[in-house]
C-alpha positions as CSV (number, residue, x, y, z in Angstrom):
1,X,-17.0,-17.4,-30.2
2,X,-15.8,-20.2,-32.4
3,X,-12.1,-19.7,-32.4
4,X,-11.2,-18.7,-29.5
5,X,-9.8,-21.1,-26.4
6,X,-11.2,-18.7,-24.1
7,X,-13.7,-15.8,-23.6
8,X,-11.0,-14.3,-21.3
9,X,-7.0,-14.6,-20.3
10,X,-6.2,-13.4,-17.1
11,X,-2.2,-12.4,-16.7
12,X,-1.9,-12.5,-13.2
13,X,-3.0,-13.8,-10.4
14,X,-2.6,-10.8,-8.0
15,X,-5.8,-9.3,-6.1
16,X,-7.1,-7.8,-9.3
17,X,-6.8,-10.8,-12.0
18,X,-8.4,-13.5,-9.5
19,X,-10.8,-11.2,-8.6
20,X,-11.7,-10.4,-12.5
21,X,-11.1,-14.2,-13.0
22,X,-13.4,-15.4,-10.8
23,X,-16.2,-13.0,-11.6
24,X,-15.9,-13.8,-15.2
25,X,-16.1,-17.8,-14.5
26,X,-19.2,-17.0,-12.1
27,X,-20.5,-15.1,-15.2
28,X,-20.5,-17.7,-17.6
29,X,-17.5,-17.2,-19.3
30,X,-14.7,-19.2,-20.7
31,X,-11.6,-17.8,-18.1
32,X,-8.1,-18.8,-17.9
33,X,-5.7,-17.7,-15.5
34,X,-1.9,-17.7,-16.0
35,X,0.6,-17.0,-13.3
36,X,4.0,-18.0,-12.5
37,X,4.5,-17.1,-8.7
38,X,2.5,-17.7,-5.3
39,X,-1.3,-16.7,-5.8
40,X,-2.3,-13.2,-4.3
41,X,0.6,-11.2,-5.9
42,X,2.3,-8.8,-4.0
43,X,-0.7,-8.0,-1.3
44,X,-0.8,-11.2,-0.4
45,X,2.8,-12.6,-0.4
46,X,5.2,-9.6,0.2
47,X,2.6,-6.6,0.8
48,X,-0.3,-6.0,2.5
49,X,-0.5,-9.0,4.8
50,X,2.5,-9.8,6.0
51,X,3.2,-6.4,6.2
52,X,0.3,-5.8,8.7
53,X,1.4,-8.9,10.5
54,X,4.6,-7.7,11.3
55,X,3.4,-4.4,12.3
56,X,1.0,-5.8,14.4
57,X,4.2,-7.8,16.1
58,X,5.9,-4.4,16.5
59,X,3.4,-2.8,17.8
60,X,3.7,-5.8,21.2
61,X,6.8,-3.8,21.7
62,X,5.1,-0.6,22.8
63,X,1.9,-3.0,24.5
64,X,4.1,-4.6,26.9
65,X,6.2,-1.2,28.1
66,X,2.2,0.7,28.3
67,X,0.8,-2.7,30.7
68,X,3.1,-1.7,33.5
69,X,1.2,2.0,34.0
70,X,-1.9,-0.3,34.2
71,X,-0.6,-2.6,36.8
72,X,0.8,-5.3,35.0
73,X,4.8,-6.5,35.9
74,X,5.9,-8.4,33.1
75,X,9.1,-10.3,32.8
76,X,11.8,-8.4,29.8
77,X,9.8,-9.3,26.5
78,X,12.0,-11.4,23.9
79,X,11.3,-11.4,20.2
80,X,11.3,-14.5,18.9
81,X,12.1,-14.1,15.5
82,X,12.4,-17.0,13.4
83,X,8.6,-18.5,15.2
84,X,7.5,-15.0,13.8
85,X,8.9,-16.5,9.9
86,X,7.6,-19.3,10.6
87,X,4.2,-18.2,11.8
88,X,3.6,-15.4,9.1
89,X,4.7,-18.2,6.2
90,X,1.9,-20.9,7.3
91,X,-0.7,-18.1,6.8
92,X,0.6,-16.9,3.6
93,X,0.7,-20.3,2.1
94,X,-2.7,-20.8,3.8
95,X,-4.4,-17.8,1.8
96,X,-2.4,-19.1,-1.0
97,X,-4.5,-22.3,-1.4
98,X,-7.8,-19.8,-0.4
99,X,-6.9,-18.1,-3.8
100,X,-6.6,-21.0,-5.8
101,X,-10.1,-22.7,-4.3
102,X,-11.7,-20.2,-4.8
103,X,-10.7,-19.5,-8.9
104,X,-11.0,-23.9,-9.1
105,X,-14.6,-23.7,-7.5
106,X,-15.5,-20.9,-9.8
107,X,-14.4,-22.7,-13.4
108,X,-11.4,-21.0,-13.9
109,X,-8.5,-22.7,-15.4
110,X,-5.3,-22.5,-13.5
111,X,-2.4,-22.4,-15.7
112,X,1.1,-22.1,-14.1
113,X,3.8,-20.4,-15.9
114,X,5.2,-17.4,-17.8
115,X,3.0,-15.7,-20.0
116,X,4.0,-12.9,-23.0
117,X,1.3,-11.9,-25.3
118,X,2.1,-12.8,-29.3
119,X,-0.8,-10.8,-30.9
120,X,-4.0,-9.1,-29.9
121,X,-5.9,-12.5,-28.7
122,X,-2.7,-14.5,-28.4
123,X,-0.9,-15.7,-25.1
124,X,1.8,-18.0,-24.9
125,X,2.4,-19.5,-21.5
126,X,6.3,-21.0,-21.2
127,X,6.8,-23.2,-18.0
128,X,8.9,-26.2,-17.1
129,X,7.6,-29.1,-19.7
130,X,7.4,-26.4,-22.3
131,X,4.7,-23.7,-23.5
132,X,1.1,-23.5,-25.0
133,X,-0.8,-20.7,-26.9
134,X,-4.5,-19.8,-26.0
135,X,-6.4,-17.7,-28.4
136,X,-8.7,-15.7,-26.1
137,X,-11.3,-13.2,-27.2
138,X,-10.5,-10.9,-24.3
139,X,-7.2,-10.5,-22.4
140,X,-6.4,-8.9,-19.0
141,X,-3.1,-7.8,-17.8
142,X,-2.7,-8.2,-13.9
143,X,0.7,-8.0,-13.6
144,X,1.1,-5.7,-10.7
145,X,4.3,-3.6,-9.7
146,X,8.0,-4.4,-8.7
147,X,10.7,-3.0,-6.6
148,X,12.6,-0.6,-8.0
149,X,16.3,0.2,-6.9
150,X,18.6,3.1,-8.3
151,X,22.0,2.5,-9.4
152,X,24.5,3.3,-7.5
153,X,27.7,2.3,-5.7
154,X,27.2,-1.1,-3.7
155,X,23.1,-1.5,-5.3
156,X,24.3,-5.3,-5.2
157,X,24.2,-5.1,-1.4
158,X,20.8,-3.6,-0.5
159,X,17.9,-5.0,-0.4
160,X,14.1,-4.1,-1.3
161,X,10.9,-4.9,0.6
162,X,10.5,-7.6,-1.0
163,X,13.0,-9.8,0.7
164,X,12.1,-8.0,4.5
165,X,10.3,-10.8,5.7
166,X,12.7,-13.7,5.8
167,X,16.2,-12.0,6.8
168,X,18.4,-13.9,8.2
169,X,19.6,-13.5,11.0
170,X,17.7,-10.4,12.3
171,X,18.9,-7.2,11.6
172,X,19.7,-5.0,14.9
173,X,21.1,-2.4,12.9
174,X,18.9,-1.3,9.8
175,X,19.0,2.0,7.6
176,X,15.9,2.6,5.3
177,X,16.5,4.7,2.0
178,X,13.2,6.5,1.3
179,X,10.4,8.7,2.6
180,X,7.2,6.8,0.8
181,X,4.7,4.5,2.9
182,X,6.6,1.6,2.4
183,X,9.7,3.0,3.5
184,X,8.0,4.4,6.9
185,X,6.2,1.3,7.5
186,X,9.1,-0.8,7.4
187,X,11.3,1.7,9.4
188,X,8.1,2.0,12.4
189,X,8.1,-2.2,11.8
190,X,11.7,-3.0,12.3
191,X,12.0,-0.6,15.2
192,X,9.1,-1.9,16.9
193,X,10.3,-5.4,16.7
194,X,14.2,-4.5,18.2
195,X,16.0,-3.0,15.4
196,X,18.2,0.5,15.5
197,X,16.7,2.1,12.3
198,X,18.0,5.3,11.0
199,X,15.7,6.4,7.6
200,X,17.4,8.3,5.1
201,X,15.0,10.4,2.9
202,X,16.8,13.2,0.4
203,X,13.3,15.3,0.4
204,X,12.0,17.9,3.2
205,X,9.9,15.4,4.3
206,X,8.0,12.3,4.8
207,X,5.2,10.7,2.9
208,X,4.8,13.3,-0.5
209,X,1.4,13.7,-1.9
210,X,-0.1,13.8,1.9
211,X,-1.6,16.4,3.9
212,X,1.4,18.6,5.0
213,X,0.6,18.6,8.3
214,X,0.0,14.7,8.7
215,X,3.5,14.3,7.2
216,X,5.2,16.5,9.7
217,X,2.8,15.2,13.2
218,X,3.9,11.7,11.6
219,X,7.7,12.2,11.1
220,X,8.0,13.9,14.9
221,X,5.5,10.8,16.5
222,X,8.1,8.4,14.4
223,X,11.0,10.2,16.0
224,X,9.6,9.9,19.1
225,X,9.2,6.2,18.7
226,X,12.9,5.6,18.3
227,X,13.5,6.0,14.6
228,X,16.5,8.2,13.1
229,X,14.9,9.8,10.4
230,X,17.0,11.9,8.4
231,X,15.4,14.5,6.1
232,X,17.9,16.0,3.4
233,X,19.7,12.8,3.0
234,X,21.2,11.2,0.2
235,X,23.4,7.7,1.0
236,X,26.5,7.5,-1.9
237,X,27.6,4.6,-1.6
238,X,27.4,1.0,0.2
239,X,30.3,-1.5,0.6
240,X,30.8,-4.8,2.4
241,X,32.9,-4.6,5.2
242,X,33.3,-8.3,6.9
243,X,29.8,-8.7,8.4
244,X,28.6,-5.1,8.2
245,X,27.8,-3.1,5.7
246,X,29.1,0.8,5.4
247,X,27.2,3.0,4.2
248,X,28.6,6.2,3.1
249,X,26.3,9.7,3.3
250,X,26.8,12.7,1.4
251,X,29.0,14.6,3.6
252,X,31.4,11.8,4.6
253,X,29.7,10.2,7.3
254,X,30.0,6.8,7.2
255,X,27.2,4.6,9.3
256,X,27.2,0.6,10.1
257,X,24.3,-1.4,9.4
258,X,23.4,-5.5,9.2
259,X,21.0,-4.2,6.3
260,X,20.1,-1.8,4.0
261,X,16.6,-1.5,2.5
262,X,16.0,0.7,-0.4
263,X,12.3,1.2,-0.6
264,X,12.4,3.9,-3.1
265,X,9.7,3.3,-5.3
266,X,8.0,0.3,-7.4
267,X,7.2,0.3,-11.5
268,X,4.7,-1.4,-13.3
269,X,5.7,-5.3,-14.1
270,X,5.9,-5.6,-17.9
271,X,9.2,-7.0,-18.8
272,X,9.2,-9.7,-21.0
273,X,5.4,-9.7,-20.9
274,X,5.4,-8.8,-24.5
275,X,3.4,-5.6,-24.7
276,X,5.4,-4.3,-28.2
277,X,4.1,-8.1,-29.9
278,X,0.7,-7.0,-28.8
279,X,1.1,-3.3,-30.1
280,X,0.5,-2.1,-26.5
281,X,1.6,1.3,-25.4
282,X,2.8,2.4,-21.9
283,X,3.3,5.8,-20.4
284,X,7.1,7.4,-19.4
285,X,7.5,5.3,-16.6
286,X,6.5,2.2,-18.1
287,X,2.5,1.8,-17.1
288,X,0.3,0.3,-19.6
289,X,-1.8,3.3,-20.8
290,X,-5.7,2.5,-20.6
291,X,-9.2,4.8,-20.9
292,X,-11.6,5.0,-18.0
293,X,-13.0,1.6,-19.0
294,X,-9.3,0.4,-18.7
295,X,-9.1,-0.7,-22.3
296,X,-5.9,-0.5,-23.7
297,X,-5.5,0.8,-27.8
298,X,-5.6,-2.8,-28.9
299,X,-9.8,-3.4,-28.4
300,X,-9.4,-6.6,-27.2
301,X,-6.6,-5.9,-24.2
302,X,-7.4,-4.4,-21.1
303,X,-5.2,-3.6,-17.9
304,X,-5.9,-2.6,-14.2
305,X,-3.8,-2.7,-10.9
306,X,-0.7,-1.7,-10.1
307,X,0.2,-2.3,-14.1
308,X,-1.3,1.0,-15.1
309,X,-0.3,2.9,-11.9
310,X,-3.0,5.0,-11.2
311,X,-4.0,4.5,-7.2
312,X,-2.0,1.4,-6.3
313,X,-3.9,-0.2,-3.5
314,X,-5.5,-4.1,-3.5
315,X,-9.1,-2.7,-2.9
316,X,-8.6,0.1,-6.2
317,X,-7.5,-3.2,-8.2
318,X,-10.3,-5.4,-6.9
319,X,-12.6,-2.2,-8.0
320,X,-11.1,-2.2,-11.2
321,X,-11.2,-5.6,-12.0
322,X,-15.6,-5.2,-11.8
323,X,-15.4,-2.7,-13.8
324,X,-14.2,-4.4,-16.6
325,X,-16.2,-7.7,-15.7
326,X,-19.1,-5.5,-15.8
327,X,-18.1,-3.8,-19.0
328,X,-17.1,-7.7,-20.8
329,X,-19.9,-9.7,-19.4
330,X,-22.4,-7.5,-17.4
331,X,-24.1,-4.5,-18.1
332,X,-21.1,-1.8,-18.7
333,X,-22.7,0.5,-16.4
334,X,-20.3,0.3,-13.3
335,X,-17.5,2.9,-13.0
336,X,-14.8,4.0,-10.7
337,X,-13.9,7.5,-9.6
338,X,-11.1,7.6,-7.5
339,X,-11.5,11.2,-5.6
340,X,-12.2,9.4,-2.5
341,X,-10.2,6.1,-1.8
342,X,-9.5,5.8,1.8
343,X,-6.1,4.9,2.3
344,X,-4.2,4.0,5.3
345,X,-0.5,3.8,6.2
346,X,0.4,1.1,9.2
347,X,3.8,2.9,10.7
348,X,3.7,3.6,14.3
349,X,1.2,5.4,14.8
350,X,-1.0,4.7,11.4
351,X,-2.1,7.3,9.4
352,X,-5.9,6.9,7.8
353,X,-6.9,9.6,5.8
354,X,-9.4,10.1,3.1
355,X,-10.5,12.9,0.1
356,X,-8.1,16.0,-0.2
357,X,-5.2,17.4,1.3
358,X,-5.6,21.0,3.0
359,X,-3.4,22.3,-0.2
360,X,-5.1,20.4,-2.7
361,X,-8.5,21.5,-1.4
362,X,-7.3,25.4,-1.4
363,X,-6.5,24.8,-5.0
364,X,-9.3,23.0,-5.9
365,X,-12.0,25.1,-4.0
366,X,-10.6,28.6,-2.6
367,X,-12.2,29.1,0.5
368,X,-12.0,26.1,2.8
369,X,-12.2,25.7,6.5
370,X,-9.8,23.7,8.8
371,X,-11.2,21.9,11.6
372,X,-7.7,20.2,13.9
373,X,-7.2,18.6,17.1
374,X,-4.4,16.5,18.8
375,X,-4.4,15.4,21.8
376,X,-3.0,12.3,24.1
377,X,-5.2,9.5,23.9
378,X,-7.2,8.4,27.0
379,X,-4.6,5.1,27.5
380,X,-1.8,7.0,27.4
381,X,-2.9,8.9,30.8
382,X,-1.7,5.7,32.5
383,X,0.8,3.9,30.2
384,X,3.0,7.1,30.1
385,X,3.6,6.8,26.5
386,X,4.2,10.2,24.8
387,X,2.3,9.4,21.7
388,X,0.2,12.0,20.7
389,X,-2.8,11.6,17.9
390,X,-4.1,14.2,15.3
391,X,-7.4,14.3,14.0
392,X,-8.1,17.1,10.8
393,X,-11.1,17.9,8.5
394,X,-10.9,19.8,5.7
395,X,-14.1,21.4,4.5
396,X,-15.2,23.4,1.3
397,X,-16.2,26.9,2.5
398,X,-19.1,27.1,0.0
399,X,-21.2,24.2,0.1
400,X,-19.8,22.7,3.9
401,X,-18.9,19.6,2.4
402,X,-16.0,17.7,4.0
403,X,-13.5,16.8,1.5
404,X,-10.8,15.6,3.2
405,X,-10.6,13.8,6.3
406,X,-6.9,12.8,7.9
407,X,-5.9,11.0,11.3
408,X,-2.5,10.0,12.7
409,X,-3.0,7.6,15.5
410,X,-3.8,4.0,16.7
411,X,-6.3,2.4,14.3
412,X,-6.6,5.2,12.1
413,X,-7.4,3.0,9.2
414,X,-10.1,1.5,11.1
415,X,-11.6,5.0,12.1
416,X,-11.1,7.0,8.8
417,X,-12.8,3.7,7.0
418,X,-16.2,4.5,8.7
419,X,-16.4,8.1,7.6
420,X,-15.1,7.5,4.0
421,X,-18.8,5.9,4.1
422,X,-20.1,9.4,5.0
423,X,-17.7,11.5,2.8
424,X,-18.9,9.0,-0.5
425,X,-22.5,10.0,1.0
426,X,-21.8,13.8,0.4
427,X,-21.4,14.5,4.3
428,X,-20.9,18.0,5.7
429,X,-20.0,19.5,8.3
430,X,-23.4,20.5,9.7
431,X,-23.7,16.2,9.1
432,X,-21.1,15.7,11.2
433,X,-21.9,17.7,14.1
434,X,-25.0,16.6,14.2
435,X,-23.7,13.1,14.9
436,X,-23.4,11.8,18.6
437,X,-19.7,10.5,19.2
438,X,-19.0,7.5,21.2
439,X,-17.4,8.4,24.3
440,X,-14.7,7.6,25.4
441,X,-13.4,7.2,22.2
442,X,-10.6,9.2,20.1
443,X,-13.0,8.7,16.9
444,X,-15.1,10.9,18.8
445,X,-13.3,13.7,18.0
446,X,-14.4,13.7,14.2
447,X,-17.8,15.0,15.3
448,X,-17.2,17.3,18.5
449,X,-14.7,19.8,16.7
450,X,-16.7,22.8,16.1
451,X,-14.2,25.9,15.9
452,X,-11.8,26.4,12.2
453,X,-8.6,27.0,13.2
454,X,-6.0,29.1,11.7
455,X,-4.0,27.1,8.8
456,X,-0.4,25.6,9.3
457,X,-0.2,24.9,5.7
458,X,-2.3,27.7,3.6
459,X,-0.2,26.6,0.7
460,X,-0.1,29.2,-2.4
């Protein structure tokens, strides 16, 4: 390896370049890691975490209103705001030292700064007292995704999710632009914590590329919740007007807000990383193109996260990034299919769901069954809340396999984790009904549903 700085550079130090980085050091190898920002990428510093911390702070809201069916008077709740900041930002920094322990206790050297690739095994790293060049005989891009806001009238004015977390002052009045998972969470978040939200999405509905039905249960349990959600609408324009913005729908209505987020979709992170220098290629929309084995065209580049946009999720990332330690320093026999990645999305109530949609299972295997329920869970006898929860399987006719497994309700991502376990296992239905539930419990319900029902959503 004589000529090389490094057995392998790491660009990025999201979820999936420390996790590659550290693996590597542990591994023996020679690893440097360059990044510019916070350690933990977007997961851990505008995604994931504080993301679920704030919902979890929305979700007091509903807590305190359901206590008083179960006996408990409680003075008028009052969100303190800025201690939330404050509270969420000492934990982020917190798990920002975690990262960086944990790639200095494995060997890994830290190097802070901008990094652009020059050639094949070439990375030059620019930061305040100047730049350096590693040769390295392997190099990983880890660069993740970013935020990404149409042009329009007033795009100077709105904001994305990355900059949700420390508005200031609070917004009571916030409009959402977009119908993905980030858009819903933040529109269940902000209305949970006070807000008047009103979500603007120009498509028929909620949450594309999910099971039909969990998009429609969701979009009526998010209406009930308090959120304006408007389906078929596009916002033109949005203007400063003293303290408020205006923003102008198609149509002519005009609606005040304190803030506008535009969560309309993210890209893959490459500018100014360098890729033409490196003779890289990415796809239409800007992902670094790689094989199953994540290797780019150049041999001695590889990519994985949100960079190549496949399934953009820490734990696929973290998955991706062993695959390719395995494959530079292991064996090279671990691989990654992504037909079942359990998923969840934290608006109020969460969505867990696993496998196939009903419609992609018709297309995919013809004859399938449809096993549904919703009901009001056991809590909400008392508390008087009108949130109901839906529980579907979706299983292939000819082998009774479950392949897809989908649950709107509280801790659904805790619930559909559990039986992703089963579904990797090959579970069918005759599995499942075989299994005792735990009663009372609304995860129950997953093994106590024994009749198909008709289809909502036969599709073609």
């Amino acid at each position: 390896m004589s000529g090389f700085d490094c057995d392998l550079f790491v660009v990025g130090g999201g979820s999936g370049g420390v996790r590659a980085a550290r693996m590597a050091a542990q591994r023996g190898a020679r690893v440097v890691l360059a990044e510019a920002a916070a350690l933990g990428g977007t997961c851990v510093n505008v995604g994931c975490i504080p993301k679920k911390l704030y919902s979890h702070a929305a979700e007091y809201a509903d807590h305190f209103r359901d206590a008083a069916g179960f006996g408990w008077d409680l003075a008028p709740a009052r969100l303190d705001w800025e201690r939330l900041k404050k509270n969420r930002a000492h934990e982020i920094a917190r798990l920002n030292g975690v990262y960086e322990h944990l790639l200095r206790s494995a060997g890994v050297d830290l190097v802070r700064g901008w990094a652009t690739l020059c050639d094949a095994h070439t990375v030059q790293v620019a930061h305040a007292d100047g730049a350096r060049r590693w040769r390295a005989r392997h190099i990983l891009v880890a660069t993740g995704g970013t935020p990404s806001v149409p042009h329009f009238p007033g795009r100077e004015h709105v904001l994305t999710s990355d900059q949700m977390f420390d508005l200031a002052p609070f917004p009571r009045r916030l409009v959402v632009v977009g119908g993905g998972y980030i858009a819903c969470e933040f529109a269940s978040i902000f209305q949970g914590l006070g807000a008047q939200v009103t979500q603007s999405y120009r498509g028929e509905q909620i949450l594309r590329g999910f099971d039909d039905e969990v998009r429609t249960f969701l979009a009526q349990e998010m209406v009930k919740h308090g959120v304006d959600l408007r389906l078929r609408s596009d916002v033109e324009a949005v203007e400063r007007q003293g303290d408020a913005l205006a923003v102008r729908f198609a149509g002519g209505e005009v609606l005040e807000a304190d803030a506008v987020l535009y969560a309309t979709g993210r890209i893959p992170n490459v500018a100014g990383l360098g890729l033409e220098a490196a003779g890289l290629r990415t796809s239409p929309h800007g992902a670094i193109v790689v094989d199953e084995r994540f290797r780019t065209q150049v041999p001695s580049i590889l990519a994985v996260g949100d960079v190549i946009a496949r399934v953009q999720l820490t734990p696929v990332a973290l998955a991706e990034a062993m695959v390719v330690v395995d494959q530079l320093f292991g064996t090279g026999e671990r691989s990654l299919g992504y037909e079942l990645v359990p998923t969840a999305v934290f608006t109020h109530p969460t969505v867990g769901t696993v496998g196939l949609t009903e419609q992609q299972a018709r297309e995919r295997h013809g004859d399938v069954r449809i096993f549904r329920t919703d009901f009001r869970a056991l809590r909400h006898t008392l508390s008087g809340n009108p949130e109901r929860t839906l529980m579907k399987l979706v299983v292939d006719a000819a082998t009774d396999r479950v392949v897809g497994l989908h649950m709107v309700g509280a801790e659904a991502g805790e619930v559909v984790q559990g039986f992703a376990v089963a579904m990797q296992a090959g579970a069918t239905k005759a599995v499942f009904d075989r299994t005792i539930g735990i009663h009372p419990t609304a995860a129950e319900e997953f093994v106590t549903m024994r009749e198909p029902v008709v289809a909502k959503f036969p599709g073609p």
